[in-house]
BAMI-204711 format. One record per residue (C-alpha): residue in three letters; z, y, x. Coordinates in steps of 0.05 Angstrom, whole numbers, plus 32768, in hexadecimal, padded with zeros to 4 digits. Layout:
% BAMI-204711
AlaZYX/...
//
This chain:
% BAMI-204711
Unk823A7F708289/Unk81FA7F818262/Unk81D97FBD826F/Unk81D57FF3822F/Unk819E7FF88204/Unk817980418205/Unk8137803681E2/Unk80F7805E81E1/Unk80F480A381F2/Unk80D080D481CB/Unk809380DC81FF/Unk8092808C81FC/Unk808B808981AE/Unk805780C981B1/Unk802E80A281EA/Unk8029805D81C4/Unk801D80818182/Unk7FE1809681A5/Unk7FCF806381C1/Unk7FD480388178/Unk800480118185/Unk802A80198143/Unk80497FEF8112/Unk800A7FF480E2/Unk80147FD7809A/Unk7FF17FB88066/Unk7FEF7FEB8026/Unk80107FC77FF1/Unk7FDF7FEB7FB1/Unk7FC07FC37F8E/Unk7F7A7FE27F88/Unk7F57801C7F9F/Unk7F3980527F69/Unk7EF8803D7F76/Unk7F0A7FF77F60/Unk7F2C80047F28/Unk7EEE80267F08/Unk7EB97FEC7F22/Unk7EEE7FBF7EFA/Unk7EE87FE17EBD/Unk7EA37FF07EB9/Unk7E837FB87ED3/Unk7EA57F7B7EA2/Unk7E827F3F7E86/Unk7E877F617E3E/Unk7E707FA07E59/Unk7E337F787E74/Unk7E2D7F537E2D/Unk7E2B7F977E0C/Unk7DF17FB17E34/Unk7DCA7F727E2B/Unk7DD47F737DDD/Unk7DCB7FC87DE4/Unk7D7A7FBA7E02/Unk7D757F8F7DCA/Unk7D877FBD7D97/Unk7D537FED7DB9/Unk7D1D7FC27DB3/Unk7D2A7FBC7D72/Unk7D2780047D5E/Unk7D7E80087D5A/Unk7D8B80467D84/Unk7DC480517D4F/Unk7DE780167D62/Unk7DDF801C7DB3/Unk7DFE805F7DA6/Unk7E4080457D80/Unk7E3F800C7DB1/Unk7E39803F7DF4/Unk7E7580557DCF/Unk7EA3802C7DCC/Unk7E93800E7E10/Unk7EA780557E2C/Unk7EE2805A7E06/Unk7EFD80177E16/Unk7EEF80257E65/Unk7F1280697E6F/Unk7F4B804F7E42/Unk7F4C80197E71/Unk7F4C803A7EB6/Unk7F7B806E7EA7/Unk7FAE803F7E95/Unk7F9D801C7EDA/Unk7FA1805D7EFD/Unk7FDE80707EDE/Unk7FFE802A7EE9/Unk7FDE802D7F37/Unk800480747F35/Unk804780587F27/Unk804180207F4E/Unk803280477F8D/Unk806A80767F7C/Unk809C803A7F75/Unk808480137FB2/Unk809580557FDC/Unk80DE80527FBE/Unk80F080147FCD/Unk80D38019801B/Unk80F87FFE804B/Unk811780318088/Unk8122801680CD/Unk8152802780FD/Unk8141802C813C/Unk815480398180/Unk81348078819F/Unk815180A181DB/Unk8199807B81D2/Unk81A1809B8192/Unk819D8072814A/Unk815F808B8121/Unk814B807A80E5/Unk80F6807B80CF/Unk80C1806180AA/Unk80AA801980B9/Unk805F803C80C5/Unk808D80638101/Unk80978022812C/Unk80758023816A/Unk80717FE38199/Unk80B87FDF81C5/Unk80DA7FFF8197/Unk81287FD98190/Unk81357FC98144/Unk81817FD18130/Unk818C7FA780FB/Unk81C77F9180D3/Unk81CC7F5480A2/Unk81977F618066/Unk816B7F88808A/Unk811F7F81807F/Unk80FD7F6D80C6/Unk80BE7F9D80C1/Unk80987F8F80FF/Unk80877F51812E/Unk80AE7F51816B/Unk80D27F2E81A4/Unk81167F0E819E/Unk813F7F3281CA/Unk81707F4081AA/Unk81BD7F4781BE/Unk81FE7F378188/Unk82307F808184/Unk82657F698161/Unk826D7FA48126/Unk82B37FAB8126/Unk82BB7FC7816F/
//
């Protein structure tokens, strides 16, 4: 005879919640704001550009810098709003297509967020699940059908 499962209560989860012990995970976007407008800015042609635009100073061009300051500009924030608009979407897919656990808590099913997975927490899976933390094998076969 094996002895039920009853999981974590709720003063359990609260207690190693604060205590950091959760199921902490990687963000999956790509690149941060900040990054996207180094990226943009601070290319190899960019860096051409400025070269060739102390150039054309020296040689009495400030017409030319101008039109060149231009474009450069124009180029960048064409490029980093498309980035930030495809970083938008991204983010907004990659929270659709999350996984949800189910977990064990207080002898009741619950379902949560992955980031909701505190250490000794059971995982209930069924075939296709997604495995979203590191854990021990202890697990025990039910047989779904009764």
């Amino acid at each position: 005879m094996t002895t039920p499962l009853i999981g974590l209560t709720a003063a359990e989860v609260a207690e190693r919640q604060a205590r950091g012990r959760i199921n902490r995970q990687v963000s999956e976007s790509n690149r941060t704001y900040g990054e996207i407008l180094r990226e943009n800015l601070f290319t190899f042609i960019n860096g051409v550009f400025a070269f060739i635009s102390v150039i054309l100073i020296f040689l009495g061009r400030p017409g030319d810098v101008v039109a060149i300051v231009v474009v450069v500009f124009l180029n960048a924030i064409i490029s980093i709003i498309q980035e930030i608009r495809a970083k938008r979407q991204l983010d907004a897919i990659s929270l659709l297509s999350r996984p949800r656990v189910k977990v064990l808590r207080d002898r009741q099913e619950v379902i949560i967020d992955p980031a909701e997975v505190v250490e000794g927490d059971i995982l209930l899976l069924a075939p296709g699940d997604q495995i979203v933390a590191d854990g021990t094998s202890g697990w025990r076969w039910t047989d779904p059908s009764g």
